[in-house]
N, C-alpha and C positions, 0 to 999 in steps of 0.2 A: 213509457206509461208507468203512472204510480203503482207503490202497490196498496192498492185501494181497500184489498181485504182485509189488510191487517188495522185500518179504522173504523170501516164500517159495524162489524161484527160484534157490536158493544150494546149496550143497555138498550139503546134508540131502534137497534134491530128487532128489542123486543116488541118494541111499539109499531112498528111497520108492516110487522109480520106476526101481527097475534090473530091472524084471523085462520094462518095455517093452524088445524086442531089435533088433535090424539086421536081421535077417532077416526079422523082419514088416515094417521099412518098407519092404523090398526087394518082398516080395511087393504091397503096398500102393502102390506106383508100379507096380509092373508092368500093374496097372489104371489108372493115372492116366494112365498114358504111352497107353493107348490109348483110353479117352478126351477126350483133348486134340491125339490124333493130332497130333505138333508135328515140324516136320524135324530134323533131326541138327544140330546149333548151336545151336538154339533158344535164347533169352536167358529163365530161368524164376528167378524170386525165389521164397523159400520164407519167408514172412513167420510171424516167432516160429516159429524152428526150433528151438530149446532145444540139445541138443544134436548134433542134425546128426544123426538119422539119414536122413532124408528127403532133405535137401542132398546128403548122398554117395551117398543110390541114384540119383539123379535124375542129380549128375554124371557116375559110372561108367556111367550111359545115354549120355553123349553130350551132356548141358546144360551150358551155362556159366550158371550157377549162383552166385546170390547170397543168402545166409544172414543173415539180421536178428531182433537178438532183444534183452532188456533185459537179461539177463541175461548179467554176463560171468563167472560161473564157470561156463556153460552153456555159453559159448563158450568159455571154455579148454576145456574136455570137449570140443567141437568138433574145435580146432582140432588137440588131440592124437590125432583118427584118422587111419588110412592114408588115403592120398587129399585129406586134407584142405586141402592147397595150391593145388589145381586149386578151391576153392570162393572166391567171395567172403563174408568175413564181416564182421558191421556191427552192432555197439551202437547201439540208438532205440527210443524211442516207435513202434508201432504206427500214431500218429492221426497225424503228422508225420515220414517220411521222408526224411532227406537224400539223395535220390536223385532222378536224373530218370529219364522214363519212355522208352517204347521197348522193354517187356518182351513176352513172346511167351505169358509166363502167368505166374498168379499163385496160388500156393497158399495155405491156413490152413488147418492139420490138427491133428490133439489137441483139440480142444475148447478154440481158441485165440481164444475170439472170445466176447463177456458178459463180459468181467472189470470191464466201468464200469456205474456207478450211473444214468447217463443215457441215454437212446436214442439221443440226439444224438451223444453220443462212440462209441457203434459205428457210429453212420453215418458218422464221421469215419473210421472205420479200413476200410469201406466204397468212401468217394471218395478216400481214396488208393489204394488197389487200382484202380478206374475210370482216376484219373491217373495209374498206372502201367503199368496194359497202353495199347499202341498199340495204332489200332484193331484189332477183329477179334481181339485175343487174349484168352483163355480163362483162367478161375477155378474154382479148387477150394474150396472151403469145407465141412470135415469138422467138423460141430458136434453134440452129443449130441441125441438124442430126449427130450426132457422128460416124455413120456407114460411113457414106459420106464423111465427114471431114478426118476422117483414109483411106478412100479408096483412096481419092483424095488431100491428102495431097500435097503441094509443099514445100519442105526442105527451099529452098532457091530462094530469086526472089529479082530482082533490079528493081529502076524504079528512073525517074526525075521530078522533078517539080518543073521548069523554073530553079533556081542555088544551087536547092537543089538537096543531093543524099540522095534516100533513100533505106536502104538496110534491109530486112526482113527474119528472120532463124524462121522455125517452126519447131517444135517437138512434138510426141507424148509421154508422159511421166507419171508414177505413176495415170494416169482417167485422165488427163488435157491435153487438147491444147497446148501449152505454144509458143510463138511467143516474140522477139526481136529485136527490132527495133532502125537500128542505123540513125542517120539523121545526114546529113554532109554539109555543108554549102560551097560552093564553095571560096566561099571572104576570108571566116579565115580557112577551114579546120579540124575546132575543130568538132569530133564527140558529140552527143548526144546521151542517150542509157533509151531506154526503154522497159519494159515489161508487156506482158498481155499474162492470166494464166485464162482458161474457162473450169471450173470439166466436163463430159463428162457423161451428164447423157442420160444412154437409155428409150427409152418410159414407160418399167414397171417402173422403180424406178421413172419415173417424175409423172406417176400416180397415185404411192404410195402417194408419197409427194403434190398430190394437195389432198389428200384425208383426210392425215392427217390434212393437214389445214382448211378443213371442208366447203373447196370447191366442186363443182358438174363439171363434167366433160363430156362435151355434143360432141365431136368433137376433130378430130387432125386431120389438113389439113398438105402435101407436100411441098405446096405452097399456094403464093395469086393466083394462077389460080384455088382455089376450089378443087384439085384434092387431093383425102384421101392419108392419109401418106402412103409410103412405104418404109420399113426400108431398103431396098438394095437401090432405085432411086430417091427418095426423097432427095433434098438439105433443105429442114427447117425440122421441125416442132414444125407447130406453136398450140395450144389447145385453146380450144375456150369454156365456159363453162358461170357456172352462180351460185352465192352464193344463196342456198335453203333458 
């Protein structure tokens, strides 16, 4: 399998996904913040924040805050919000961060987590999460529901924004998601084509594997309204824990 992240994540992401806003990740920390119940300075990394929305709600809380992602035109998107000075931001691999640890928490939200073809490399991005919280600090992990995603698939969907087309094929295929995405530009017509490809893990196996990473696993919410997962109604789930 390619590695599809490392093209996707560019300019065109912007235009795909501007419909994700600021004010849902505001609302969406507003529940993280209290479930991690964390003091005022807290030290919280927001691991593959793309563009920062979560980094800047989580600042403007009161975190000093560190933003890491692969993609740097995600981080230039970043880096040109308000508030954006008060964040630490940091081009890397997921499986290998230049960073030490000492963190107070640690987030992955968006369905930031299955982009590798091997078990092994998510549990790599697992124990570094593990070796980044000191003890006792707490992890977010917002990853899609599989049972949901399969039940409620849509094959195919079109949409515009402003003289762009952009056209979306999803499938389910070999444990992955897999979605293509053509982006067509009105002025010249020349398509663009991309892919993203999400392993499709159910709750026992994601529990395995925070297990092995020698993480503690306190929680698995539906959603940010609090409500406990459910493997038929649930659209996330997200796990919420803490390194022993």
């Amino acid at each position: 399998m390619c590695e599809w992240y490392k093209e996707s994540f560019g300019e065109d992401y912007l235009i795909v996904y501007k419909h994700r806003d600021f004010g849902g990740a505001r609302r969406e920390v507003e529940q993280m913040i209290g479930w991690l119940d964390l003091p005022p300075g807290a030290k919280v990394l927001d691991l593959c924040c793309g563009m920062g929305r979560h980094s800047l709600a989580l600042s403007e809380a009161g975190y000093f805050v560190t933003g890491v992602d692969l993609s740097e035109p995600l981080l230039r998107e970043a880096r040109a919000q308000e508030g954006s000075e008060k964040v630490t931001w940091l081009c890397s691999d997921m499986r290998g961060l230049p960073l030490a640890g000492g963190f107070d928490a640690v987030v992955n939200l968006f369905t930031s987590f299955g982009y590798f073809e091997e078990d092994e490399e998510q549990i790599k991005v697992l124990r570094e999460i593990r070796r980044l919280l000191k003890p006792g600090g707490k992890f977010i992990i917002d990853f899609l529901n599989p049972s949901c995603v399969i039940r409620n698939l849509v094959p195919h969907s079109t949409r515009e924004e402003g003289d762009i087309l952009i056209d979306e094929k999803r499938r389910i295929e070999d444990g992955y998601v897999k979605k293509i995405i053509t982006i067509t530009s009105k002025e010249d017509g020349i398509p663009r084509q991309y892919h993203e490809c999400v392993k499709l893990y159910p709750l026992e196996k994601f529990q395995e594997m925070i297990a092995v990473a020698g993480l503690q696993l306190e929680a698995v919410h539906g959603s940010y309204d609090e409500g406990e997962y459910d493997v038929e109604c649930s659209k996330r789930m997200i796990f919420r824990g803490v390194r022993a």
